[in-house]
C-alpha positions in Angstrom: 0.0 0.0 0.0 2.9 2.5 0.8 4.8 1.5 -1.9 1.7 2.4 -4.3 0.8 5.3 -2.7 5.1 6.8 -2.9 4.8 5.8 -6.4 1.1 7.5 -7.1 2.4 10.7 -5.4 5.3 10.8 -7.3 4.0 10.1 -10.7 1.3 13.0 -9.7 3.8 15.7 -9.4 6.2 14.6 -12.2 3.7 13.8 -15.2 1.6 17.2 -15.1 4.9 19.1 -15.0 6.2 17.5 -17.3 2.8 17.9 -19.8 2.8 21.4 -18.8 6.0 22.2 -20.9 4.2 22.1 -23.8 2.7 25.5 -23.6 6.4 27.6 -24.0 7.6 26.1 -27.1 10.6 28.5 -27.2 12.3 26.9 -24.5 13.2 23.2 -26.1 16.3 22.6 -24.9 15.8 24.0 -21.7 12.3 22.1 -21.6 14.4 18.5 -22.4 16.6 19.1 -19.4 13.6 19.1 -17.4 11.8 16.3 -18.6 14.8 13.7 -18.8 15.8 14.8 -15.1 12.4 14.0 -13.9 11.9 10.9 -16.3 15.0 9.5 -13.9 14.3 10.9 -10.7 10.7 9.2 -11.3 12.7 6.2 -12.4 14.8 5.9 -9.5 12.1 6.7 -7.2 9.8 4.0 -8.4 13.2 1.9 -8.2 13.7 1.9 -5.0 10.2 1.2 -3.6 10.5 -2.0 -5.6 14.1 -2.8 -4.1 12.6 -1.4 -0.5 10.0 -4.3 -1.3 12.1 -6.9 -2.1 14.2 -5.8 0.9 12.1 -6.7 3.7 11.3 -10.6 2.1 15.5 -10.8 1.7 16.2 -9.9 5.1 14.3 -13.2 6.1 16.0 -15.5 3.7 20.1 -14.5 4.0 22.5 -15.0 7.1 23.7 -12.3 9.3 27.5 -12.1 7.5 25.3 -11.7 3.7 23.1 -8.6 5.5 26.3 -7.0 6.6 27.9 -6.8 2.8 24.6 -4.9 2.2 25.4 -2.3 4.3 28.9 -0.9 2.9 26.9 -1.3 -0.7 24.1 0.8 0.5 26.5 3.2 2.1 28.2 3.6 -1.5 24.5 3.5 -2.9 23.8 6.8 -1.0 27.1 8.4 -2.0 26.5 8.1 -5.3 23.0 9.7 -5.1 23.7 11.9 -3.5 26.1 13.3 -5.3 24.5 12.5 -8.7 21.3 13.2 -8.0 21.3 16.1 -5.0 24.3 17.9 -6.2 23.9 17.1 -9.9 21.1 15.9 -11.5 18.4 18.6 -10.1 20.3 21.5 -10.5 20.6 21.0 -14.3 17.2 22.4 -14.2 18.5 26.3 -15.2 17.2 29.2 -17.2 20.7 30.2 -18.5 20.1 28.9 -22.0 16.2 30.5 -21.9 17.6 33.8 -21.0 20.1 34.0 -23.5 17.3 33.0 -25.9 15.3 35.9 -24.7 18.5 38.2 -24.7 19.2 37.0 -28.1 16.0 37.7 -29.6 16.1 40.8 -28.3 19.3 42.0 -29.8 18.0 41.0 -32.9 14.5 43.7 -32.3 16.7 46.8 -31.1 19.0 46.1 -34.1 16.8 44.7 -37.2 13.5 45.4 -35.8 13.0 41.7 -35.6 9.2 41.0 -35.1 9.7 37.7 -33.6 10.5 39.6 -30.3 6.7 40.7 -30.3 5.7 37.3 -30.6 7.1 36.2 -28.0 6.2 39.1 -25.5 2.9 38.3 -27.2 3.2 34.8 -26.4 4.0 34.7 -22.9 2.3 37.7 -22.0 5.4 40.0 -20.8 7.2 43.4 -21.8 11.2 43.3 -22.5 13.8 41.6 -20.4 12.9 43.4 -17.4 9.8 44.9 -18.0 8.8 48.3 -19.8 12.2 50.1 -18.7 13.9 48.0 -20.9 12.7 49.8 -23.6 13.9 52.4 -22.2 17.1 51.5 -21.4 17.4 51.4 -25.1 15.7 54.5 -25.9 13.2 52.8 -27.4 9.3 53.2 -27.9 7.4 50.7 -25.5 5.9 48.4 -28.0 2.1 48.2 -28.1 2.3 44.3 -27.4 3.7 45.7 -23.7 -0.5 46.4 -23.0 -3.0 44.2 -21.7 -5.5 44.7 -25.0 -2.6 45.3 -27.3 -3.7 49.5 -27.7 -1.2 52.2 -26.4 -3.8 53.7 -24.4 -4.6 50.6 -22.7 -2.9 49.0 -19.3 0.8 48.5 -19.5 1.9 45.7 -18.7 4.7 45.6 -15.9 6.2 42.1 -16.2 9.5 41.4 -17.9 10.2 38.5 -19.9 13.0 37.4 -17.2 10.6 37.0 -15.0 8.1 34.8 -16.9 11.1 32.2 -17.2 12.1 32.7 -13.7 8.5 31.5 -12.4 8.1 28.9 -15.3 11.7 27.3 -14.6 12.5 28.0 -10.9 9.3 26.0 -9.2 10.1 22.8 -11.5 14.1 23.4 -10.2 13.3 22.8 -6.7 10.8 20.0 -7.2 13.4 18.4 -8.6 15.6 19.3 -5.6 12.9 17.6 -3.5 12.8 14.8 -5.3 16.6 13.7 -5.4 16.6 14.3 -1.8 13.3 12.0 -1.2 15.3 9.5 -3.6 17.9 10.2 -1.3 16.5 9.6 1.9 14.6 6.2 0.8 17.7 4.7 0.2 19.0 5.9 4.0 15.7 4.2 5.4 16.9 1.0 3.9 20.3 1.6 5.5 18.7 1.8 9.0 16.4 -1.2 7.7 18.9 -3.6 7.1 21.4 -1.8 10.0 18.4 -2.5 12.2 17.5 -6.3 11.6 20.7 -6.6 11.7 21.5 -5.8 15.0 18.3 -7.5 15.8 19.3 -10.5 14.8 22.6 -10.4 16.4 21.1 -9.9 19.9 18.8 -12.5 18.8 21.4 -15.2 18.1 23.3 -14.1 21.0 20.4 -15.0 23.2 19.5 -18.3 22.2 23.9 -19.0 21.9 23.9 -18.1 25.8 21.0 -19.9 26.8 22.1 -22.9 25.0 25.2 -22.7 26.8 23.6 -22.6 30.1 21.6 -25.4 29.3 24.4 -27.4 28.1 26.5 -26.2 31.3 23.4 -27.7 33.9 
């Protein structure tokens, strides 16, 4: 049941963020990054419920010297996600390669009056880089895509184009941060798992070794 529900919860936030990309076309490459680091972290979430699964019947079946090889493996398990996963994987996720898109396109507008700069303020519903001062920072008429119902008498509207990718990219960013440490912090749980049985079979085998001594000693 907990392994279905992990694995529910998971797919719920990954899948619609993932079929959400598809309304800002202009970011592709930026978009991919996104939906192959939450393909994987979905991937290695779903993983380790399975193994967490299989875990608790293996426990039951090895010998206490087979348990205690698991451990340094797990303990090189968590390394390796940790550092490929939380340091790595998640922070991928950027909006470097959106904003020199934006930057580029806009270069191209103050220079050759490129219209494909209004299309995209048109598009995602924003006004220059920073907002209408960017047009003047350039010297430049406020374009009448800047207003809310496209007329020059209308209401200006106030949000730059940085800041459209900054909300679209930055709330995925630390999903994805969540995740990897979630992924993270299922594999420590089997750590104390098999730590844990391990111990308590120990204690358990030393028990019945001294009471079988005493009853061998009367």
């Amino acid at each position: 049941m907990i392994f279905g529900l992990v694995t529910v919860l998971t797919m719920r936030i990954t899948v619609p963020t993932i079929l959400a990309f598809d309304e800002h076309f202009y970011f592709k490459p930026t978009q991919l990054v996104v939906i192959r680091v939450y393909i994987c972290l979905t991937a290695l979430i779903v993983l380790e419920m399975i193994l967490i699964h299989l875990s608790v019947g293996l426990l039951y079946m090895t010998t206490d010297w087979i348990i205690a090889l698991y451990i340094p493996l797990l303990i090189y398990t968590i390394y390796h996600t940790y550092k490929s996963c939380v340091v790595n994987l998640a922070y991928q996720i950027t909006d470097k390669e959106a904003k020199n898109f934006l930057m580029e396109h806009w270069n191209r507008y103050i220079e050759h009056d490129d219209p494909f700069w209004i299309q995209i303020q048109r598009r995602l519903h924003c006004c220059g880089l920073d907002g209408p001062r960017t047009y003047l920072d350039f010297l430049r008429r406020v374009h009448k895509s800047c207003y809310i119902d496209q007329t020059e008498g209308g209401h200006l509207n106030l949000r730059g184009c940085y800041d459209v990718v900054y909300d679209h990219f930055n709330g995925v960013r630390y999903i994805g941060i969540a995740l990897s440490w979630f992924a993270l912090f299922l594999q420590i749980l089997v750590l104390g798992l098999y730590a844990g049985y391990l111990i308590k079979k120990h204690i358990k085998v030393r028990f019945f070794r001294i009471r079988k001594l005493r009853i061998h000693v009367t």
